[in-house]
C-alpha positions in Angstrom: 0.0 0.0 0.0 2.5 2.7 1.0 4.6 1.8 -2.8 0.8 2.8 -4.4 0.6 6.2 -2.3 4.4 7.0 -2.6 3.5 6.5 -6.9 0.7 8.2 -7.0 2.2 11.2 -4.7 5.6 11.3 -7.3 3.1 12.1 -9.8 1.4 14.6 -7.9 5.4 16.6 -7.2 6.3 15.6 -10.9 3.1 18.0 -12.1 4.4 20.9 -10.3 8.3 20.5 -12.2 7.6 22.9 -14.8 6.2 26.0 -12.5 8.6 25.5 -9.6 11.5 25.6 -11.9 10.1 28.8 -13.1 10.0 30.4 -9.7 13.4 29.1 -9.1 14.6 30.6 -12.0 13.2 33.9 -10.8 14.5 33.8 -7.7 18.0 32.7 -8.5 18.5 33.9 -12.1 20.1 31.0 -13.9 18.1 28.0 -15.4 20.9 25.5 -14.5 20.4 26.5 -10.8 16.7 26.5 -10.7 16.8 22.8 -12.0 19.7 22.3 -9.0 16.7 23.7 -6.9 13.7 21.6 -8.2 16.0 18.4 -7.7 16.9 19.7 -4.3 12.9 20.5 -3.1 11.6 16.8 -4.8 14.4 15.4 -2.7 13.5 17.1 0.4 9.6 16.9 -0.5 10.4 13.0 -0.5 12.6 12.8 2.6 9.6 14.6 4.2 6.3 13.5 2.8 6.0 11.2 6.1 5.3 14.6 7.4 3.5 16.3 5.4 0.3 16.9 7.8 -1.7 17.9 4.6 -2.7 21.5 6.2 -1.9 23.1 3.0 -1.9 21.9 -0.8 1.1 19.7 -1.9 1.2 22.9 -4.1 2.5 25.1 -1.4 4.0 23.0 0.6 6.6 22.2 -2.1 6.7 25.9 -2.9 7.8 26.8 1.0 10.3 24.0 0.6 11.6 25.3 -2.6 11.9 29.3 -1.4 13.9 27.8 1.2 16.6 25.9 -1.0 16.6 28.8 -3.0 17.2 30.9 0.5 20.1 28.6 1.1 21.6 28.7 -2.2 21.3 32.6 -2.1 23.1 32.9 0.9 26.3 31.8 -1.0 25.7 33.1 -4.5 26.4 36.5 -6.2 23.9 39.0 -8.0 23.6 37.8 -11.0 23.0 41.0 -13.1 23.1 41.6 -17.4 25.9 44.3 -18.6 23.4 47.0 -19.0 22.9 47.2 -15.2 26.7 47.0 -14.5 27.7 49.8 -16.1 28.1 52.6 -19.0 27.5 51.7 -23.0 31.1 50.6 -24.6 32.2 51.6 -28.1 33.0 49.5 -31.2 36.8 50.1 -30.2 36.0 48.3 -26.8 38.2 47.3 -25.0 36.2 44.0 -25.0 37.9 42.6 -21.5 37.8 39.3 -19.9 35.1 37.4 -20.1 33.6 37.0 -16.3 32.3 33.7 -14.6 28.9 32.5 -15.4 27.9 33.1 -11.8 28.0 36.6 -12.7 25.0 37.0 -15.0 21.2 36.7 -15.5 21.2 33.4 -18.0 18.5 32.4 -20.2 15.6 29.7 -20.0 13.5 28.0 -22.5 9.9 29.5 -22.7 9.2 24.8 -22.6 11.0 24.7 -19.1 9.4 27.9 -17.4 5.6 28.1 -18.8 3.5 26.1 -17.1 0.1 27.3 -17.8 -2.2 26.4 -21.1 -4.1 29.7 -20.9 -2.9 32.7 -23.0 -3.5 35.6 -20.6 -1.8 33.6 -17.8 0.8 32.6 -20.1 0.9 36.7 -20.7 1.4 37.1 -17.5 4.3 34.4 -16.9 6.2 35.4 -20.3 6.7 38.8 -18.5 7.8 37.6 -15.6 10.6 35.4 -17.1 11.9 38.4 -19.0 15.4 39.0 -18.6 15.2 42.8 -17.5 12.3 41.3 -15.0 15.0 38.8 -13.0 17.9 41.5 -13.3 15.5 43.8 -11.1 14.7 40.8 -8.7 17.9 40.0 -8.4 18.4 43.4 -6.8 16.2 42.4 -3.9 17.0 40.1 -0.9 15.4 36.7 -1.0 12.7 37.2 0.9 11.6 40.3 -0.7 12.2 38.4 -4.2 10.7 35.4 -2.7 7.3 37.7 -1.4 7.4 39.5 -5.1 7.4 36.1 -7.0 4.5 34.5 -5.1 2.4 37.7 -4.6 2.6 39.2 -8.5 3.4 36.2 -10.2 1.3 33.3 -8.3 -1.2 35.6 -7.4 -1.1 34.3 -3.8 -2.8 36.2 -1.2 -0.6 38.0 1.8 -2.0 35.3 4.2 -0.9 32.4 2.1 2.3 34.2 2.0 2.9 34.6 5.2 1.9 30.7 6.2 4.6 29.8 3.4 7.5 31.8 4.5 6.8 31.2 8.1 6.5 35.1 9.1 3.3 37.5 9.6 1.0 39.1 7.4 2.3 42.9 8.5 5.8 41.5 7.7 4.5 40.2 4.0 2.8 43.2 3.4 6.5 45.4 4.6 8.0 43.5 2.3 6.0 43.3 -0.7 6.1 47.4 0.1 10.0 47.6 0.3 10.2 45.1 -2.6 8.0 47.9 -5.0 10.0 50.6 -3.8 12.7 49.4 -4.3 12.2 48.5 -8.2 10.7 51.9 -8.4 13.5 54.0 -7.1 15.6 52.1 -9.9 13.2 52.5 -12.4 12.4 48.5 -12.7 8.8 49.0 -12.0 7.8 48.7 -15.6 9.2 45.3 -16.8 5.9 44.4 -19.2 6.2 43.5 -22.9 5.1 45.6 -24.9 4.4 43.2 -27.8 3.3 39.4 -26.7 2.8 38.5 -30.3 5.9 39.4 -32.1 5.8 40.3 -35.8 6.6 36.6 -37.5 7.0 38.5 -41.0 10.1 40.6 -39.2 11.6 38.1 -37.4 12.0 36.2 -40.4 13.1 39.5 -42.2 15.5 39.7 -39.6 17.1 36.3 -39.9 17.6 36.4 -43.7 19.3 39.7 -43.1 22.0 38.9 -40.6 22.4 35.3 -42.6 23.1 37.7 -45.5 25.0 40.6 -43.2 21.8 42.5 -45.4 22.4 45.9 -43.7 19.9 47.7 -46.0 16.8 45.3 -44.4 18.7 44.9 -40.9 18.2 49.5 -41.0 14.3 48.9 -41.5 14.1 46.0 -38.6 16.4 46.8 -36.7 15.4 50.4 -34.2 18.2 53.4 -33.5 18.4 52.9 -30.3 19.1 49.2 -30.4 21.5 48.0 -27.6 23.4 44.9 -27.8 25.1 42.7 -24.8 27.3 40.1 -24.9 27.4 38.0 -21.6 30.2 37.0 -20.2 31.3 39.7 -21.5 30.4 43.5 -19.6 31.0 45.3 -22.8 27.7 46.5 -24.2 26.8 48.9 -26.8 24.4 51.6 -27.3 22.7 52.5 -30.5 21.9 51.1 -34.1 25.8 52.6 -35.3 27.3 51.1 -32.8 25.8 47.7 -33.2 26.2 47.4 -36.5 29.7 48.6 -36.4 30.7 45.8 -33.9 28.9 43.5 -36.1 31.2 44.4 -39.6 34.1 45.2 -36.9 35.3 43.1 -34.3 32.5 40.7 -34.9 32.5 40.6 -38.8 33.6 36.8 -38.3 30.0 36.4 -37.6 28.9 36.8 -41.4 27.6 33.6 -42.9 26.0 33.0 -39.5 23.1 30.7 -39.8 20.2 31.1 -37.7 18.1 28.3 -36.3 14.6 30.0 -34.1 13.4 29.0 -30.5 12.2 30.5 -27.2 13.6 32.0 -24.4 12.4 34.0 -21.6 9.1 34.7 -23.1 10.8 36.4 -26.0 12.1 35.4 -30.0 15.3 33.8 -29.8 18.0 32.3 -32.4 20.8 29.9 -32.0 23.5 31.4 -33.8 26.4 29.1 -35.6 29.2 30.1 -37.4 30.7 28.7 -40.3 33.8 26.5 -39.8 36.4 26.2 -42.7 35.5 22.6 -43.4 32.3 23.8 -44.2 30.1 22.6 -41.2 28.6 25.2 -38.8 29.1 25.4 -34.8 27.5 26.6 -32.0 28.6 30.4 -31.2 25.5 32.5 -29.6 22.1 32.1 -28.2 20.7 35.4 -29.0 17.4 36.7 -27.2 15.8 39.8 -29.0 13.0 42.0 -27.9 11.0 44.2 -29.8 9.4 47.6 -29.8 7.2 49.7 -32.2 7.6 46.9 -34.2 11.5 46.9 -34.6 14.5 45.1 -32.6 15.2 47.2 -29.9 17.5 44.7 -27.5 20.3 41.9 -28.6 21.5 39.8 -26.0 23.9 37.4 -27.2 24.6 34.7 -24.7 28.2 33.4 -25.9 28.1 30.3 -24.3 26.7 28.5 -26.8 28.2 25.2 -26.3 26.5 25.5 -22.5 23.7 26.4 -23.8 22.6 25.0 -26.3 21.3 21.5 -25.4 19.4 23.4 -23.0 17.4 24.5 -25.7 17.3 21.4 -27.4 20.0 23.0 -30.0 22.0 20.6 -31.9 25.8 21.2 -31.3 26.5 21.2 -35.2 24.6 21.5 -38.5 
């Protein structure tokens, strides 16, 4: 009998996989963590299930155990960030510097490993919340600020559910969620919505014939003024359609004859970027997330760690 309940009970944590490794995510910053996490909360959930007193749904209670791995693995970790929040725009003539440790930055999930829900205005809702200017500005508060954030604005829990999952009081959820606002707002994180949830499919696909073709006439008219472009590990960014461009005939003209092969990430358009080799074949060099505005690419982030990366997305490591 208890081999039937423990079965039927894996099944219940196993349904939960997808959304708890999106709040991981969000509350730590890199996808490779948040699955760390999720392994680390099904093991404890296990461990504990004798336990479980069933006061609360299996739902929450695996969410309280997960804030708290995610609470222990913060106490150790850095703030992960993106370039733009570490400093001023670069230029073309760099210096480029030394690539920094993978700890150091907000990395990318696959829309398949953090959406859990069917509906489209929840799934609204959860794209925006996996954006990668979204986790930079949690990333900026401490845990149980983030933690409070995550389940009040993104789960839609209510301050007393909070409360009963973090262990503290309903005043001290509600000074937190307060602090947590503020503090956003003072940095100007407060507005981290998309404008555009149903990207343009005719100018994406504009846009990757153009850089496969290094077609700077169409990449102008998809491509906005302002554009910024970031380069993770790498703190060098860049500010401004000249600029980018220029780094992209410049130090990065290597990347023409770049295929491009589309996925997901972070609620946003994303390519896998490969690069021709000289026998001919094509390997992995970028996973680049774009976001648009006014119906143009406004932001580049080009994660260079492709090789990491990719299988992640279920990339292939050659074509």
């Amino acid at each position: 009998m208890a081999t039937s309940v423990s079965s039927i009970q894996s099944l219940d944590f196993e349904a939960h996989r997808r959304e708890l490794t999106a709040f991981c995510y969000r509350m730590l910053g890199s996808s490779f963590d948040a699955e760390d996490a999720v392994q680390e909360t099904l093991t404890r959930a296990w461990k504990a299930f004798d336990r479980f007193e069933g006061r609360s749904s299996v739902r929450t209670w695996l969410y309280r155990i997960a804030s708290n791995v995610c609470f222990d693995m913060l106490r150790a970790a850095n703030r992960r960030a993106r370039p733009v929040d570490m400093g001023e725009p670069g230029t073309v003539d760099g210096p480029l510097g030394e690539p920094l440790a993978s700890s150091m930055w907000v990395e990318p999930i696959p829309d398949a490993r953090a959406l859990a829900s069917d509906d489209p205005a929840e799934q609204a809702v959860e794209r925006d919340s996996i954006r990668l200017a979204f986790i930079a500005a949690l990333q900026v508060l401490p845990p149980r600020q983030r933690a409070a954030l995550i389940l009040k604005e993104v789960l839609a829990l209510s301050a007393q559910e909070i409360a009963e999952l973090l262990d503290t009081s309903v005043a001290a959820v509600n000074s937190a969620l307060q602090r947590a606002r503020a503090t956003l707002a003072d940095r100007g994180l407060e507005d981290t919505t998309v404008p555009e949830h149903s990207p343009d499919q005719e100018l994406l696909a504009r846009y990757m014939a153009a850089f496969e073709s290094y077609d700077f006439d169409v990449l102008t008219e998809v491509v906005a003024e302002d554009a910024r472009q970031s380069m993770p590990p790498y703190a060098l960014w860049l500010q401004g359609r000249d600029d980018v461009f220029g780094w992209w005939t410049g130090p990065g003209a290597a990347c023409r004859g770049s295929r491009l092969v589309p996925t997901r990430a972070n609620g946003l358009p994303a390519f896998g970027q490969y690069k021709k080799a000289p026998d001919g074949t094509y390997f992995p060099w970028a996973l680049q997330v774009v976001e648009l505005e006014d119906g143009k690419i406004r932001d580049f982030t080009f994660f260079l760690e492709a090789e990491r990366l990719f299988p992640l997305f279920g990339l292939p490591l050659s074509l």
